[in-house]
C-alpha atoms as an extended CHARMM CRD file, in Angstrom:
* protein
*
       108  EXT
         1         1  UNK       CA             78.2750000000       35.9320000000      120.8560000000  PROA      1               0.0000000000
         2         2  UNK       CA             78.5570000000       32.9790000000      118.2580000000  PROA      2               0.0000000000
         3         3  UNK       CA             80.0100000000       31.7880000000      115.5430000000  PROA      3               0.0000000000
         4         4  UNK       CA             80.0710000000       30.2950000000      112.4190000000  PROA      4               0.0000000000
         5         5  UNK       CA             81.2270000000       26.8040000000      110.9440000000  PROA      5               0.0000000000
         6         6  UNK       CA             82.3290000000       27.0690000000      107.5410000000  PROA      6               0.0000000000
         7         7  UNK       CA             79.3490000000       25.6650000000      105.7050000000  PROA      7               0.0000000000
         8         8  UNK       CA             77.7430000000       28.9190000000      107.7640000000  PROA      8               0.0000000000
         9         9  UNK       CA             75.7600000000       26.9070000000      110.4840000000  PROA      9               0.0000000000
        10        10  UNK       CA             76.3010000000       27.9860000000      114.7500000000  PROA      10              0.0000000000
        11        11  UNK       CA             78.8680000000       26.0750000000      116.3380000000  PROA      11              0.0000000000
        12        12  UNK       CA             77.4470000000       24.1860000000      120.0770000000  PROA      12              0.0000000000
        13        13  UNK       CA             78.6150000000       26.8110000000      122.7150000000  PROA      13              0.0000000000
        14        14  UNK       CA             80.2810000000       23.6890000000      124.5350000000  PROA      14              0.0000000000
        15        15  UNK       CA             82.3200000000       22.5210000000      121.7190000000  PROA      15              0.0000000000
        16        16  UNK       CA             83.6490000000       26.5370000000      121.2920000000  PROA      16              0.0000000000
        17        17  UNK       CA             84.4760000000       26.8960000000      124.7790000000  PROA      17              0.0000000000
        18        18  UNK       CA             86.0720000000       23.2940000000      125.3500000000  PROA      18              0.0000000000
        19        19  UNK       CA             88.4480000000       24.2450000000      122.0400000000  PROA      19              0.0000000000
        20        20  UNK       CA             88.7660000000       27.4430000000      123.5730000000  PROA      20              0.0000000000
        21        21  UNK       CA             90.0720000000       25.9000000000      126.9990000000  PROA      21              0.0000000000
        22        22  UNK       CA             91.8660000000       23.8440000000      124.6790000000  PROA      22              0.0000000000
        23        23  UNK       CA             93.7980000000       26.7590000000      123.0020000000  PROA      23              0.0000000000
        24        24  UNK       CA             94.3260000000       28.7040000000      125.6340000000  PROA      24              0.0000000000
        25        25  UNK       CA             96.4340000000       25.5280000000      127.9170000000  PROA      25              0.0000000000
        26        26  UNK       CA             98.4200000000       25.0260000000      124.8770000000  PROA      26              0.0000000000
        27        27  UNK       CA             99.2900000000       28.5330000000      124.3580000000  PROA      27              0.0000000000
        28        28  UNK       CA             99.5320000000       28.8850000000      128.1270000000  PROA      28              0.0000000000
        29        29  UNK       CA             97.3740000000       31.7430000000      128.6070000000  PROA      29              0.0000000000
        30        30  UNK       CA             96.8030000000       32.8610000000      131.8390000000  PROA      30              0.0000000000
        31        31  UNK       CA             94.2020000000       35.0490000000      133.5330000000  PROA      31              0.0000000000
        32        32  UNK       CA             95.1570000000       39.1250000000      134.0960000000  PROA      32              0.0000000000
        33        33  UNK       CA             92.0260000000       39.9680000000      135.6760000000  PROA      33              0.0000000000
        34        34  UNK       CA             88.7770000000       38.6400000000      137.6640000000  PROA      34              0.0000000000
        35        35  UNK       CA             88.1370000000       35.8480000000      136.1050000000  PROA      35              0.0000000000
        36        36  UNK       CA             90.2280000000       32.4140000000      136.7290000000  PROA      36              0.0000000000
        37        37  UNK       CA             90.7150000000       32.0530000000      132.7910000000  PROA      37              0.0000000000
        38        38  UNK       CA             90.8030000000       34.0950000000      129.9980000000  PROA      38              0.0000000000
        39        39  UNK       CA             87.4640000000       33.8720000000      128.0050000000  PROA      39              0.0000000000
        40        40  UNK       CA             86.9630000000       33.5960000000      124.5690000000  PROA      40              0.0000000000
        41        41  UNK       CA             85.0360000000       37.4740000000      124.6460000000  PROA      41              0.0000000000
        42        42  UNK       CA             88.1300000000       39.0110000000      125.9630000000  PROA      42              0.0000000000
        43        43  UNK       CA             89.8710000000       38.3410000000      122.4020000000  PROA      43              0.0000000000
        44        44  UNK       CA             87.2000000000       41.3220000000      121.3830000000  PROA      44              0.0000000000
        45        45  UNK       CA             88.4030000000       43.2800000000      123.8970000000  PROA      45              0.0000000000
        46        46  UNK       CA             91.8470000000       42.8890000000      122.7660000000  PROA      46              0.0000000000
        47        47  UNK       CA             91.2370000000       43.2930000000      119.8170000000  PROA      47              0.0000000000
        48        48  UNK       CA             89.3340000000       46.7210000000      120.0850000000  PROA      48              0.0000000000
        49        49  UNK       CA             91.7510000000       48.0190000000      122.0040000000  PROA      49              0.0000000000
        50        50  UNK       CA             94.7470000000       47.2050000000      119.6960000000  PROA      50              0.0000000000
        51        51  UNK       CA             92.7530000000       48.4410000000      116.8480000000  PROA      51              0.0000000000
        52        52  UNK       CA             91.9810000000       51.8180000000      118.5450000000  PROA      52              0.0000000000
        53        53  UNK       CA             96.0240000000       52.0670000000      119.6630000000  PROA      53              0.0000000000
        54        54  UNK       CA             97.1760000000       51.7270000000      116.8380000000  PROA      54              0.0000000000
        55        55  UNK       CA             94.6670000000       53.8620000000      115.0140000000  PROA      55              0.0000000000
        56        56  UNK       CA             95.7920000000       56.3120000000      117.0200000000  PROA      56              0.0000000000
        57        57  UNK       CA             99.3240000000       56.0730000000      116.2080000000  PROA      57              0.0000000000
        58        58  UNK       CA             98.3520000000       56.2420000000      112.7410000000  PROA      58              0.0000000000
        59        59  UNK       CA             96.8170000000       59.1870000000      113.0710000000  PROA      59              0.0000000000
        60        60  UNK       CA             93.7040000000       57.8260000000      111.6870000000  PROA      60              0.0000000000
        61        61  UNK       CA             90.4050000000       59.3560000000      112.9810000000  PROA      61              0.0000000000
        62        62  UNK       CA             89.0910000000       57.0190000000      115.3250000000  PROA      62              0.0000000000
        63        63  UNK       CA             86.1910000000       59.1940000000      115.8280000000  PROA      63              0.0000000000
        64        64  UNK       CA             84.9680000000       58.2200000000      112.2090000000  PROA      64              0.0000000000
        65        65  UNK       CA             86.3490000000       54.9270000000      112.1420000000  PROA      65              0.0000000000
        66        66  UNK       CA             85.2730000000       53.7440000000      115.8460000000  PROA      66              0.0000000000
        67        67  UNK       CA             81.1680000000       53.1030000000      113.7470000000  PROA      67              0.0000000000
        68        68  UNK       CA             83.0030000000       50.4170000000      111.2780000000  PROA      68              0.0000000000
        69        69  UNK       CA             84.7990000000       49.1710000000      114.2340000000  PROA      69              0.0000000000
        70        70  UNK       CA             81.4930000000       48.7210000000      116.2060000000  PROA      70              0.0000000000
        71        71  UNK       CA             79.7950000000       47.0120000000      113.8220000000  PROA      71              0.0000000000
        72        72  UNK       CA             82.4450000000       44.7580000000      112.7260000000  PROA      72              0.0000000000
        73        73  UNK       CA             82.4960000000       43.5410000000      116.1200000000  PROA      73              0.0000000000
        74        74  UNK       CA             78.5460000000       42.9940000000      116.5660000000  PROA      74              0.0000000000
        75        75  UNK       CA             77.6890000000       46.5380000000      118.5800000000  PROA      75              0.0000000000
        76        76  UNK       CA             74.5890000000       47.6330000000      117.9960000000  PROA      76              0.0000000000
        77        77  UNK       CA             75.8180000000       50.8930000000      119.4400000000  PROA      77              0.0000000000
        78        78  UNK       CA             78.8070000000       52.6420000000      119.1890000000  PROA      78              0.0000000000
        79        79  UNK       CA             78.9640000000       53.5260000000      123.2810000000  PROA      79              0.0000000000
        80        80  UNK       CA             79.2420000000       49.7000000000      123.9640000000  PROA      80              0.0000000000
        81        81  UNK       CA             82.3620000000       50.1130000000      121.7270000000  PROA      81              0.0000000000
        82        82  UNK       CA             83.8380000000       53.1220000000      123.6660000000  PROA      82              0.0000000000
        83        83  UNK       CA             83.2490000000       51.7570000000      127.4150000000  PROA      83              0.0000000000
        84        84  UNK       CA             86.4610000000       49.0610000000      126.0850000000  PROA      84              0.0000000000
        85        85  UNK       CA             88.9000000000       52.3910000000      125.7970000000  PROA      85              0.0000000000
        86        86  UNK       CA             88.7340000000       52.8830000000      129.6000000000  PROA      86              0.0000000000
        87        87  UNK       CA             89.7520000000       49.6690000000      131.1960000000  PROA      87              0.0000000000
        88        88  UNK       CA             93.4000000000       49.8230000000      129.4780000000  PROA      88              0.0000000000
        89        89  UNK       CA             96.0870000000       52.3660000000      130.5830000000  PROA      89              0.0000000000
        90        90  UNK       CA             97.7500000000       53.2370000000      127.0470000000  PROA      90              0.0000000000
        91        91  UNK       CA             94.3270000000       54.4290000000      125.7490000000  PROA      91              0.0000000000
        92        92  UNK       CA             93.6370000000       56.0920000000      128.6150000000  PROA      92              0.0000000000
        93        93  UNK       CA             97.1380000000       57.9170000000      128.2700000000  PROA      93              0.0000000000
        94        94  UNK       CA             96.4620000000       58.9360000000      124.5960000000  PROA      94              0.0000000000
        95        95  UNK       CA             92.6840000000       60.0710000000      125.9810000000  PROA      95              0.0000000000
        96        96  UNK       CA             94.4980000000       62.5510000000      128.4840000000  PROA      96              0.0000000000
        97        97  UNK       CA             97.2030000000       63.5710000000      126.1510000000  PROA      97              0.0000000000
        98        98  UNK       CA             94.5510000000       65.1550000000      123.7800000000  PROA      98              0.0000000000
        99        99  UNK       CA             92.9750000000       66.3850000000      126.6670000000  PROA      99              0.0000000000
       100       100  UNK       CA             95.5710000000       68.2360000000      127.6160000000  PROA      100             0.0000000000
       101       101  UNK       CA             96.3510000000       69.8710000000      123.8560000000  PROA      101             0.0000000000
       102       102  UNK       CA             92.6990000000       70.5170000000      123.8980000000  PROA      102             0.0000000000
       103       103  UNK       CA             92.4200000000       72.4240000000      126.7550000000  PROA      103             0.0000000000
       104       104  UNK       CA             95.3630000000       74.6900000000      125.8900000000  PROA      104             0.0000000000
       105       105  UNK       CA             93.7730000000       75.6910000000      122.5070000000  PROA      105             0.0000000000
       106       106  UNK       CA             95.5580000000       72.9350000000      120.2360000000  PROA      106             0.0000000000
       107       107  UNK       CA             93.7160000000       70.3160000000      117.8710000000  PROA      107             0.0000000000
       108       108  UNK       CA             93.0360000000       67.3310000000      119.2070000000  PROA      108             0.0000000000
């Protein structure tokens, strides 16, 4: 991962992650998982995983949109994009729920 300045040129890793760690005491975030901080990646994951809930409420078809998705977040494959719907609960829930009308002859 990387990003850009605004003339267009990489920012130093260090100076992204010490703003980062800068941020994130400010705005007092503080690690859910296995990691003693958030990291500056995990905004993509939140971010997917917003995007895909409320795509879903929408009614939106993720199944077309999840390629845009992918790309706009640097994926080179749409899989890698996928693997974020199963480490959060709500997607998971909607994933079962059209399961279920699925399997008992419905639309998904």
């Amino acid at each position: 991962m990387f990003f850009l300045s605004t003339r267009g040129t990489r920012l130093c890793g260090r100076v992204v992650d010490s703003t980062f760690a800068q941020l994130r005491e400010r705005l007092g975030w503080r690690a859910r998982g296995h990691h003693a901080a958030p990291r500056i990646r995990d905004l993509r994951h939140t971010f997917i995983c917003h995007r895909l809930i409320a795509w879903y409420r929408e009614g939106i078809d993720v199944d077309k949109a999840i390629l845009a998705l992918s790309t706009y977040v640097g994926h080179t494959q749409v899989t890698d994009t996928y693997w974020y719907v199963t480490g959060v609960p709500e997607l998971m829930g909607i994933a079962a729920q059209r399961f279920e009308r699925l399997a008992q002859g419905g639309n998904q």
